[in-house]
C-alpha positions in Angstrom: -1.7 12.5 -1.7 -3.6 8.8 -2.2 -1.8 5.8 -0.7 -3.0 2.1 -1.4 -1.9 -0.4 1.0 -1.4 -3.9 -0.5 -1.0 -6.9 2.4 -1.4 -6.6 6.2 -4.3 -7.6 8.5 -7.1 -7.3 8.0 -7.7 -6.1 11.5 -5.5 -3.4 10.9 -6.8 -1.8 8.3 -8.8 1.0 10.1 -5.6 1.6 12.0 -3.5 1.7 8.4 -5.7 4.0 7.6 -5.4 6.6 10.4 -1.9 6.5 9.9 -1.8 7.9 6.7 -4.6 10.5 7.5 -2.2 11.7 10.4 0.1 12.5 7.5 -2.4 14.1 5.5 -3.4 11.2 2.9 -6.1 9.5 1.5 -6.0 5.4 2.0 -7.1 2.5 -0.1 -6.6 -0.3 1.6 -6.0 -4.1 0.5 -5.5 -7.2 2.6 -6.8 -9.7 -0.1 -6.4 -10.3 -3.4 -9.6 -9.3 -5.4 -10.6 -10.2 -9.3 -10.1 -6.4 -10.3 -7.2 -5.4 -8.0 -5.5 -3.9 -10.7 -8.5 -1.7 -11.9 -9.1 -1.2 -8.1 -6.1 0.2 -7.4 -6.2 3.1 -9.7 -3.1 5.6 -9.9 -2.0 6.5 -6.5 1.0 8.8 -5.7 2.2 5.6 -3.1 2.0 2.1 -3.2 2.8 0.4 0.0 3.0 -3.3 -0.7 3.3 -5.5 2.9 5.5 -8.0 1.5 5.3 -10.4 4.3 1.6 -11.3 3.9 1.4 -10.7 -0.1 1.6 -13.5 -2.6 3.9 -12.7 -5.5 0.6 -13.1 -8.0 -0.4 -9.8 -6.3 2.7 -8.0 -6.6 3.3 -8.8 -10.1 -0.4 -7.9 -10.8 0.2 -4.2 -8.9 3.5 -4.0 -10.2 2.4 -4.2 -14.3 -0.7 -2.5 -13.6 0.9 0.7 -12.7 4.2 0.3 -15.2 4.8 3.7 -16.7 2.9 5.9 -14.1 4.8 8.5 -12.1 3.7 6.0 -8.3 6.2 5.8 -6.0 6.3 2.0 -5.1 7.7 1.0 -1.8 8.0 -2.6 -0.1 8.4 -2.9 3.4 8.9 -6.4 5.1 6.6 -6.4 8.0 3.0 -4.9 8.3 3.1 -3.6 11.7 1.9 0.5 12.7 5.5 1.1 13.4 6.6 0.0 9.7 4.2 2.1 8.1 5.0 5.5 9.7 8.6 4.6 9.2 8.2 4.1 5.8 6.3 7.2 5.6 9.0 9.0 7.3 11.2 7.6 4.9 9.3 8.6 2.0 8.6 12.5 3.2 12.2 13.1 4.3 
């Protein structure tokens, strides 16, 4: 399955993407907003949006960019390890 990650640290990015790859995914990782974010991010199975360190320009942008596709979009409040893998937990069941 391929995640993109949208907000967090930027020192945490390696560690974002561990996480997923204990759970068997692939990671695209985004702390800051790019020109082509929304060709960027593709058409993952998940989108993770860290809503805490996100501007609302880059959720709307991620948001309309992936209208109509079958992505699972979840939004999680803080961008810490322990979020993610609960969110993951969450999202596997």
């Amino acid at each position: 399955m391929s995640i993109v990650i949208l907000g967090g640290n930027e020192c945490m990015e390696r560690q974002y993407k561990n996480i997923c790859e204990e759970y068997g995914d692939k990671a695209k990782v985004f702390t800051k907003m790019s020109g082509d974010l929304s060709d960027r991010i593709g058409a993952p199975d998940l989108l993770v949006m860290f809503t805490d360190t996100l501007s609302h320009k880059v959720v709307k942008c991620a948001s309309c960019s992936l209208k109509g596709t079958d992505t699972c979009i979840k939004y999680c409040k803080k961008s810490s390890a322990s979020a993610l893998r609960s969110l993951l937990d969450e999202h596997y069941g």
